[in-house]
FIBAKE-564803 format. One record per residue (C-alpha): residue number from 0; y, x, z. Coordinates in steps of 0.05 Angstrom, whole numbers, plus 5000, padded with zeros to 4 digits. Layout:
(rec NUM, (Y, X, Z))
...
//
This chain:
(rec 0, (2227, 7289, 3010))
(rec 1, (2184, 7252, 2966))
(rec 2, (2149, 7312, 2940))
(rec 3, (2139, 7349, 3016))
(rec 4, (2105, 7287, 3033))
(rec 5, (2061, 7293, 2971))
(rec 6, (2038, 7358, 2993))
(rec 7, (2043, 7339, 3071))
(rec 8, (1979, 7292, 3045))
(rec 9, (1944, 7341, 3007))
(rec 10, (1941, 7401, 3058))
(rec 11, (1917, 7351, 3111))
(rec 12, (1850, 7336, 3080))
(rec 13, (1782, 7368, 3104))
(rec 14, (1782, 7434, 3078))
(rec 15, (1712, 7457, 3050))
(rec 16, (1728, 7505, 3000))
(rec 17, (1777, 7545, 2962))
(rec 18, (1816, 7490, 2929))
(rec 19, (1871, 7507, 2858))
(rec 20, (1903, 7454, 2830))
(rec 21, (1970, 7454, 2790))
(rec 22, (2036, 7448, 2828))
(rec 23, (2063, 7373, 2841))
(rec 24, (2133, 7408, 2826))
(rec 25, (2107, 7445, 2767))
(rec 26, (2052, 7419, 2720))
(rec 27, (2052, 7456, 2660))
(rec 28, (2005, 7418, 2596))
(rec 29, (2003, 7452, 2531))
(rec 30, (1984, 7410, 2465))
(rec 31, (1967, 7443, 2416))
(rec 32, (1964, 7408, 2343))
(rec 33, (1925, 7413, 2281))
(rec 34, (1884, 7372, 2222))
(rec 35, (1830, 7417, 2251))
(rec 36, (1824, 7408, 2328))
(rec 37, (1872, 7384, 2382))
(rec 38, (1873, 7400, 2457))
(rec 39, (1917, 7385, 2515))
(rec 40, (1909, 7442, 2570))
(rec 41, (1931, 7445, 2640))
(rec 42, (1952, 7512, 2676))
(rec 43, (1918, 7523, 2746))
(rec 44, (1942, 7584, 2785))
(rec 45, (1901, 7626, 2813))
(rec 46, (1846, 7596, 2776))
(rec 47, (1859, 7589, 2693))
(rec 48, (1862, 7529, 2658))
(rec 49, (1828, 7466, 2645))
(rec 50, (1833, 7404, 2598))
(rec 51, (1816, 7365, 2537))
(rec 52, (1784, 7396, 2464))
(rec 53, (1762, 7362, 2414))
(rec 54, (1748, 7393, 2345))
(rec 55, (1742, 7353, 2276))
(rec 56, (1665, 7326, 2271))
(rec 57, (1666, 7339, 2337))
(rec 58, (1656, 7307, 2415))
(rec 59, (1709, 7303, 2466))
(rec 60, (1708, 7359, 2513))
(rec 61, (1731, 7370, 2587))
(rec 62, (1729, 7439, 2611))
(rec 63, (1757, 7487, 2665))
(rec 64, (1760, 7557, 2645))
(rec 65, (1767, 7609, 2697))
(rec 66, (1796, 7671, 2691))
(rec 67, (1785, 7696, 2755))
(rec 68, (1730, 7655, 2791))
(rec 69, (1659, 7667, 2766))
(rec 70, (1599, 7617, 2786))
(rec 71, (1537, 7647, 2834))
(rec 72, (1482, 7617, 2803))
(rec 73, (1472, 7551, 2830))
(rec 74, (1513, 7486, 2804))
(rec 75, (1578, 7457, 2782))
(rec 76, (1594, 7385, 2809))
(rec 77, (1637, 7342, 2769))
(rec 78, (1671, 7284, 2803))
(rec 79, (1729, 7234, 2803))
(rec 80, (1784, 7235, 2859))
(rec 81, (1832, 7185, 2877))
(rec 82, (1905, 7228, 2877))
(rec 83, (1920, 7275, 2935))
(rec 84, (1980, 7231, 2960))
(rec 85, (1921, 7165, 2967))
(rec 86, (1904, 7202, 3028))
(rec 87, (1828, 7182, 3003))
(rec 88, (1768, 7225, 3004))
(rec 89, (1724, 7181, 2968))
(rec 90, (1699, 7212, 2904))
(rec 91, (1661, 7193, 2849))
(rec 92, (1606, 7236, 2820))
(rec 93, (1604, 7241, 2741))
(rec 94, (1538, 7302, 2742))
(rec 95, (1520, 7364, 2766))
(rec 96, (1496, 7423, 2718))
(rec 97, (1473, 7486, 2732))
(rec 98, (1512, 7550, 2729))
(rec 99, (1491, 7619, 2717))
(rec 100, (1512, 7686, 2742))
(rec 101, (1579, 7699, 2719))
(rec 102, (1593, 7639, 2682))
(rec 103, (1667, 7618, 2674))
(rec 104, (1674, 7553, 2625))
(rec 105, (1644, 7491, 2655))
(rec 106, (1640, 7439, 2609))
(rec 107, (1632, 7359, 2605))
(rec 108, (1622, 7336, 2530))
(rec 109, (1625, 7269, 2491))
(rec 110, (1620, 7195, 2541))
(rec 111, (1628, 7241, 2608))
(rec 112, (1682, 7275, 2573))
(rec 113, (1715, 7207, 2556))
(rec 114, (1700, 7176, 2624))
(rec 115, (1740, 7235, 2651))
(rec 116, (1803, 7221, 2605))
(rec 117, (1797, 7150, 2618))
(rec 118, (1799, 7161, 2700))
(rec 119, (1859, 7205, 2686))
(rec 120, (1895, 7149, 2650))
(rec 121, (1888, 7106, 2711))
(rec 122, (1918, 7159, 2755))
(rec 123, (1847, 7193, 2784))
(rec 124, (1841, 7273, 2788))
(rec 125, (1781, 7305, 2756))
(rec 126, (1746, 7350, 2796))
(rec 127, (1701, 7410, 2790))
(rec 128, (1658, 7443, 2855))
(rec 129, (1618, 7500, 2841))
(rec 130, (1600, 7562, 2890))
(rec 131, (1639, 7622, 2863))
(rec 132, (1626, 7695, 2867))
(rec 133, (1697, 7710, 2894))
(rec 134, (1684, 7665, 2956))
(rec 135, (1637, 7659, 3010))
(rec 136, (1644, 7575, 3006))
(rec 137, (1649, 7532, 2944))
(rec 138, (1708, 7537, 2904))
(rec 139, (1746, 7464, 2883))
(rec 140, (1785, 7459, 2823))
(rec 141, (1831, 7392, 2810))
(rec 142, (1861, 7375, 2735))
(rec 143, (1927, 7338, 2756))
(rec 144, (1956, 7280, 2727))
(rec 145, (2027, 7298, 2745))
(rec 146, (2057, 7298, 2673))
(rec 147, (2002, 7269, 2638))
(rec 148, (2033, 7217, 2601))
(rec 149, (2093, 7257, 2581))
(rec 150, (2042, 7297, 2531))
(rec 151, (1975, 7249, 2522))
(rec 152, (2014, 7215, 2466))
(rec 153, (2017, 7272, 2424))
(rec 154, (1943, 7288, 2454))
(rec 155, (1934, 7214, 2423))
(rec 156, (1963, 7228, 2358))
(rec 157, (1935, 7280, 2339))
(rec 158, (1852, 7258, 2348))
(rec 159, (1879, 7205, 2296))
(rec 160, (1902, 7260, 2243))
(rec 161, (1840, 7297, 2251))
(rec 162, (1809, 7308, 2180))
(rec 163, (1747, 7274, 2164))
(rec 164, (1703, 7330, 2139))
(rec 165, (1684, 7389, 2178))
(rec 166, (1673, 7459, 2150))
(rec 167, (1590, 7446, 2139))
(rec 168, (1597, 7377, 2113))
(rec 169, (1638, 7409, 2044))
(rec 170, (1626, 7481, 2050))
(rec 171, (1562, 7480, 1996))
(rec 172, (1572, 7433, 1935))
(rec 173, (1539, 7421, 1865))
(rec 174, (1567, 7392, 1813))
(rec 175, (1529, 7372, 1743))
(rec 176, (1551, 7365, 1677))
(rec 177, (1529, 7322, 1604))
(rec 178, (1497, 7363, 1563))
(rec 179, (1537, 7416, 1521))
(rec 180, (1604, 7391, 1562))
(rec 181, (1641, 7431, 1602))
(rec 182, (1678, 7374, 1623))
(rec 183, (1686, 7348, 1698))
(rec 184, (1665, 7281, 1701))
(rec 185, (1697, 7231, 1761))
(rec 186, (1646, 7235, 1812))
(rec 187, (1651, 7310, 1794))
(rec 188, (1728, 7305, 1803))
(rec 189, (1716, 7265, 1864))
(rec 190, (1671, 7320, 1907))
(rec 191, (1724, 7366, 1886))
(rec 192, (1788, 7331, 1918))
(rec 193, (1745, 7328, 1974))
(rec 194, (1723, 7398, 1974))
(rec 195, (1810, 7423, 1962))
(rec 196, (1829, 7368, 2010))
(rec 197, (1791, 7411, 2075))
(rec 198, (1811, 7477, 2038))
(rec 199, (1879, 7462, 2039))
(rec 200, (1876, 7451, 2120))
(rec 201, (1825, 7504, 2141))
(rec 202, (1866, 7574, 2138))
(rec 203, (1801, 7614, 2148))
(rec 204, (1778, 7601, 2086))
(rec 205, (1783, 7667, 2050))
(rec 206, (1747, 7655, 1981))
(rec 207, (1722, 7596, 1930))
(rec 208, (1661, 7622, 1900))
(rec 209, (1637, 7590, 1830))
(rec 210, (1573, 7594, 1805))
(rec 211, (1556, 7562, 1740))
(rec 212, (1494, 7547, 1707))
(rec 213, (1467, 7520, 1633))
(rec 214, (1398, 7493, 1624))
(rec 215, (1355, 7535, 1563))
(rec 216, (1372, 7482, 1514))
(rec 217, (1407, 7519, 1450))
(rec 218, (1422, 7590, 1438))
(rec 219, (1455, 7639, 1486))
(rec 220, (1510, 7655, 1449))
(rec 221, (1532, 7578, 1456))
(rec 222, (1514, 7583, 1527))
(rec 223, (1553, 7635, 1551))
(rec 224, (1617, 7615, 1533))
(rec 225, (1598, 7538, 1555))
(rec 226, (1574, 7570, 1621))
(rec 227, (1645, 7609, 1634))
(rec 228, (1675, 7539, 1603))
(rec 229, (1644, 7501, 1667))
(rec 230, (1658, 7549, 1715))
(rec 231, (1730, 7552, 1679))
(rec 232, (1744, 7479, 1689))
(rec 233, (1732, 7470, 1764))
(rec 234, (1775, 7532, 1773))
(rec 235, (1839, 7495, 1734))
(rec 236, (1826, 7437, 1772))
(rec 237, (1835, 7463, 1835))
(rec 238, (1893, 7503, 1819))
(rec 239, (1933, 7447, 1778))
(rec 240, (1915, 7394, 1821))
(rec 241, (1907, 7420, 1893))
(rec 242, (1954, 7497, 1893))
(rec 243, (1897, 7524, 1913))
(rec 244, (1913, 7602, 1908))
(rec 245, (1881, 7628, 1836))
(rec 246, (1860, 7692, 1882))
(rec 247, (1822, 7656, 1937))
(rec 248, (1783, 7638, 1874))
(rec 249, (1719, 7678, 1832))
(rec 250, (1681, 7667, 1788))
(rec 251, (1605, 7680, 1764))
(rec 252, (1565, 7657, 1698))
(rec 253, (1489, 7659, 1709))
(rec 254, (1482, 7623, 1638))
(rec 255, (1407, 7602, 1643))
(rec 256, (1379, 7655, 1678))
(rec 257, (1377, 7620, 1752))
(rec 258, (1348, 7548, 1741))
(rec 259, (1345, 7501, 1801))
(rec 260, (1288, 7455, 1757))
(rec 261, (1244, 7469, 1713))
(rec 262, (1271, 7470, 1645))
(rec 263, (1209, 7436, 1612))
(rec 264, (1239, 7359, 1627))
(rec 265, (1296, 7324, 1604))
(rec 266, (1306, 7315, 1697))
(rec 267, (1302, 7385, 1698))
(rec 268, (1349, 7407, 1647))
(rec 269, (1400, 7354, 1684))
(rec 270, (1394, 7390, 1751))
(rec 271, (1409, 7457, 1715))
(rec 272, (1470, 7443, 1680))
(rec 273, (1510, 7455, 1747))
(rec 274, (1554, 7489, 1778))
(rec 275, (1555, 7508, 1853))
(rec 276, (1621, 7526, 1887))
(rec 277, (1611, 7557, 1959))
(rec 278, (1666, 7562, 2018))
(rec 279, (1667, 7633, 2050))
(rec 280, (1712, 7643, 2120))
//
């Protein structure tokens, strides 16, 4: 009886437009979980989906994604509703953004995003309004808050575990060495455990590349081996200390021949006894 009343409510407001919103008796969210990027996504029938994103480095993002319902160009209202069963029409505008011609994925990001969430903690519906191409009046979509606390803990719990570097922050690194050493030294060792740490949670990553370098000081037979010596030692560490794979791993020995500085100061010759290790997806 409860629920009939629920939807006695919502059926009895003004109708404007074409209005989707999940069922009271079945509100399906999906969380889905990783050091990478978590979301919590609502199914809307007839219309798609809509919900929460938010990728490592990243901004909190609200959006309704329409698999069916493409925009005229015009614009997309976003607002906050009091429930359905409030019998109130008042609603509170968050923006408006223009749409174009076919567009599908409307999109609040970062404080407007988080306004949203917090409105939905309290019980209030986010809306969308936009004019769609399917329609001859304005199509309304409502994210529903039947459920929501059953799976925002694990929504929760998950923006905490996110990992603290994103792919561009360790994707390109440098490390030096003393002169004639092939050894790593800690802050070396350091930008390397943070370098395996994001490997070891990023699946895409398909190779390590290693590139190391001498400066021209000594002979070239002493710098070629010292060369594949650097290049040697990052390699071990990752694979003793980290797993990573030996075959997501190659290597190449430039020796001297690609210098970063110039070679006639003692600054220079610092900056080209290096080795640079690249991420490829």
């Amino acid at each position: 009886m409860l629920i009939n009343f629920f939807f006695a409510l919502f059926f009895a407001l003004p109708v404007s437009a074409e209005q989707f919103q999940a069922p009271v008796t079945d509100t399906q969210w999906q969380v889905i979980e990783s050091p990478l990027e978590c979301s919590l996504m609502q199914s809307i029938p007839g219309f798609g989906e809509a919900g929460f994103y938010r990728r490592n480095g990243g901004a909190l993002s609200l959006s309704f994604i329409s698999q069916s319902h493409a925009a005229r160009q015009n614009n997309v209202l976003f607002q906050i509703a009091e429930a359905p069963w409030q019998n109130k029409e008042q609603r509170q505008t968050l923006t408006s953004q223009p749409t174009e011609r076919g567009q599908t994925r409307f999109s609040l990001n970062g404080v407007l995003a988080q306004q949203a969430l917090s409105q939905m903690q309290e019980g209030r519906f986010p809306v969308i309004e936009y004019p769609s191409q399917s329609y001859s009046d304005n199509v309304t979509v409502m994210l529903s808050t039947v459920k929501f606390n059953d799976s925002f803990a694990s929504f929760q719990q998950c923006l905490s575990q996110l990992h603290p570097d994103t792919f561009g922050e360790v994707n390109k690194l440098t490390v030096y060495f003393e002169i004639e050493q092939a050894t790593l030294t800690p802050v070396a060792k350091k930008a390397l455990t943070r370098l395996a740490g994001y490997v070891k949670v990023d699946d895409s990553i398909n190779q390590i590349k290693i590139a190391s370098h001498t400066d021209n000081h000594g002979r070239r037979r002493l710098n070629e081996p010292l060369s594949d010596a650097r290049a040697l030692s990052i390699k071990r560490f990752l694979i003793t200390e980290f797993e990573i794979p030996e075959q997501l791993i190659s290597i190449n020995s430039y020796v001297e021949a690609k210098p970063t500085a110039s070679n006639k100061t003692p600054l220079g010759r610092a900056k080209n006894r290096r080795a640079e290790i690249t991420l490829v997806r």
